[in-house]
Steps between C-alpha positions, in 0.01 A plus 500: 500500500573852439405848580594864472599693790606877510813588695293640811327187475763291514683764829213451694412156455823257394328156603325588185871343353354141636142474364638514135734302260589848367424894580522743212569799700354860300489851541166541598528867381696522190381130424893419444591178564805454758570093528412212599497286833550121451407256757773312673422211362562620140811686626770253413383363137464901407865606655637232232304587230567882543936438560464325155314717342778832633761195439422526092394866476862562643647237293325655170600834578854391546491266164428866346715713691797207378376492113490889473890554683627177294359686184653841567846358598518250261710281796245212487483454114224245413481349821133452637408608862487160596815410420612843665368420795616120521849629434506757769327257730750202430781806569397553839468116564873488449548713802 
């Protein structure tokens, strides 16, 4: 179950946090929507989804970040970031 709470609401009344799976918590004024509450029991499974998902949004940003400097300097010829990245990772396994 779900509900909608606004942030006074929620101030005033927390056990509200234990009647629902998850609280969608709004700006009762402005109508702008500020988060979400997740029951504890849903806590766990949505920590690992949400570290993978930051996991590959960080990983694609620095796939582009690599293709763009390899481009401009030329240093990484026709190399793919993939094999960038194993390379630099087998590197550091040396150590």
């Amino acid at each position: 179950m779900a509900t909608t709470v606004g942030i006074r609401d929620l101030i005033r009344n927390s056990s509200i946090l234990d009647e629902y799976d998850y609280v969608d918590v709004e700006d009762k004024r402005s109508h702008i929507y500020k988060g979400l509450f997740v029951s504890p029991k849903y806590a766990d499974e949505l920590k690992t989804y949400l570290e993978k998902k930051i996991r590959a949004e960080k990983r694609k940003a620095l796939d582009d970040v690599m293709r763009f400097a390899g481009a401009v300097n030329g240093e990484f010829g026709e190399k793919s970031v993939q094999e960038l990245t194993e390379k630099k990772r087998k590197k550091y396994e040396k150590r």
